[in-house]
C-alpha positions as CSV (number, residue, x, y, z in Angstrom):
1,X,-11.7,-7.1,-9.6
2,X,-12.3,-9.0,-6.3
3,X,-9.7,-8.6,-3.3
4,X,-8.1,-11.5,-4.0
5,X,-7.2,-11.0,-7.6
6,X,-6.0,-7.3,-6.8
7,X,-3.8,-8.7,-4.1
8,X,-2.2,-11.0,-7.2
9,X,-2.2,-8.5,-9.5
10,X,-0.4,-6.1,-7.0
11,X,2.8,-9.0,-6.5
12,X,3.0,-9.3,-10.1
13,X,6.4,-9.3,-11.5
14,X,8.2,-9.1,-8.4
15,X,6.2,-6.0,-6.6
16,X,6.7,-5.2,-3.0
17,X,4.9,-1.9,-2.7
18,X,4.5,1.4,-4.6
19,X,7.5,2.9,-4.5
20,X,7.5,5.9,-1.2
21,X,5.8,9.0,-3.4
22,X,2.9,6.4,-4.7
23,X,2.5,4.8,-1.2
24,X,2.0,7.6,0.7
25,X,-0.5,9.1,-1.9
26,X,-2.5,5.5,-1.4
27,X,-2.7,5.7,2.1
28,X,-3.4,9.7,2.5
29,X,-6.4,8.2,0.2
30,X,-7.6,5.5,3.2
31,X,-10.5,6.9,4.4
32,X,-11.2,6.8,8.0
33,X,-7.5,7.0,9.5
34,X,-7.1,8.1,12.4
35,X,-4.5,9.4,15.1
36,X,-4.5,6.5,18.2
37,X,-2.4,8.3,20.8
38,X,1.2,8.3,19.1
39,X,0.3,6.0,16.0
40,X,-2.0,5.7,13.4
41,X,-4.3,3.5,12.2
42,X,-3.8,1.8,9.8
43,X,-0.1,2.3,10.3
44,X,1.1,4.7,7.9
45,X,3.3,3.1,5.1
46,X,7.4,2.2,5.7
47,X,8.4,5.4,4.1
48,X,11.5,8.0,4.8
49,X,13.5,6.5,7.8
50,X,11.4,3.5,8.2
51,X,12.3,2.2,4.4
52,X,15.9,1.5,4.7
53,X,15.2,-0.4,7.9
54,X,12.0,-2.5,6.7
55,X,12.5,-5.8,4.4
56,X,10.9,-6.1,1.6
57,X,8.5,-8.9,3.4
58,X,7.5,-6.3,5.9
59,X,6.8,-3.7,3.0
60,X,4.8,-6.4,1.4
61,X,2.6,-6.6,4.1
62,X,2.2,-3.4,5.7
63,X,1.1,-2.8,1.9
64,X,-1.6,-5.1,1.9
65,X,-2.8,-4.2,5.3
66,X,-3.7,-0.7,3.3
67,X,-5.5,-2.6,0.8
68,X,-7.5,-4.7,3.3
69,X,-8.1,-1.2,4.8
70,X,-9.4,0.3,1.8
71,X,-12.0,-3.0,1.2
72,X,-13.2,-2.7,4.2
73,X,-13.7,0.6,4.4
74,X,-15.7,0.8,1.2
75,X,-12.3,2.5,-0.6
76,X,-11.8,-0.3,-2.9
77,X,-12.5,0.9,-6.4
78,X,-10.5,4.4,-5.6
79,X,-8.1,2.4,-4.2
80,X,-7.7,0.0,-7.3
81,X,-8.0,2.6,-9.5
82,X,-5.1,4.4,-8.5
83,X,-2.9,1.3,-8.0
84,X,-4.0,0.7,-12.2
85,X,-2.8,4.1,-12.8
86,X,1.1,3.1,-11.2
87,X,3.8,3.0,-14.2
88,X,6.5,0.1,-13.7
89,X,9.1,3.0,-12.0
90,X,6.2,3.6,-9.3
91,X,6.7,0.2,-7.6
92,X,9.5,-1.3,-5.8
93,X,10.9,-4.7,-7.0
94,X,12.4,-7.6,-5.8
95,X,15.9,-7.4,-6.8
């Protein structure tokens, strides 16, 4: 699966983004991350506080910033791999 077809496959049926448990499992699986004085990069995903206050468009795209991450950083088949393994109740929806 190239990047492009992944990013397609991923907005499927109205997907956002893995739903907090499943994102945060994808990006602890990033490799390279690093601590850049108080952040991180790549910023870590719009989880606990930061989900309520995040729109779905910004979810959307801090997502695929983690999946540009992983291809870039040579992640991509782990990276795809786990998204294939997501059930349905793993992602959040549009409503």
């Amino acid at each position: 699966m190239t990047f492009d077809e992944l990013i397609a496959e991923v907005g499927r049926d109205g997907r956002i983004c893995p739903q907090p448990q499943a994102w945060s499992r994808l990006w602890e699986m990033l490799p390279d991350r690093r601590q850049v004085g108080a952040d991180w990069e790549p910023s870590p995903p719009l989880i606990l506080a930061a989900w309520s206050h995040s729109s779905d468009e910004q979810k959307r795209e801090r997502f695929r910033d983690h999946l540009r991450w992983a291809h870039d950083h040579d992640a991509f088949g782990r990276i795809e791999q786990f998204i294939s393994s997501l059930k349905p109740d793993d992602w959040h929806t549009e409503l």
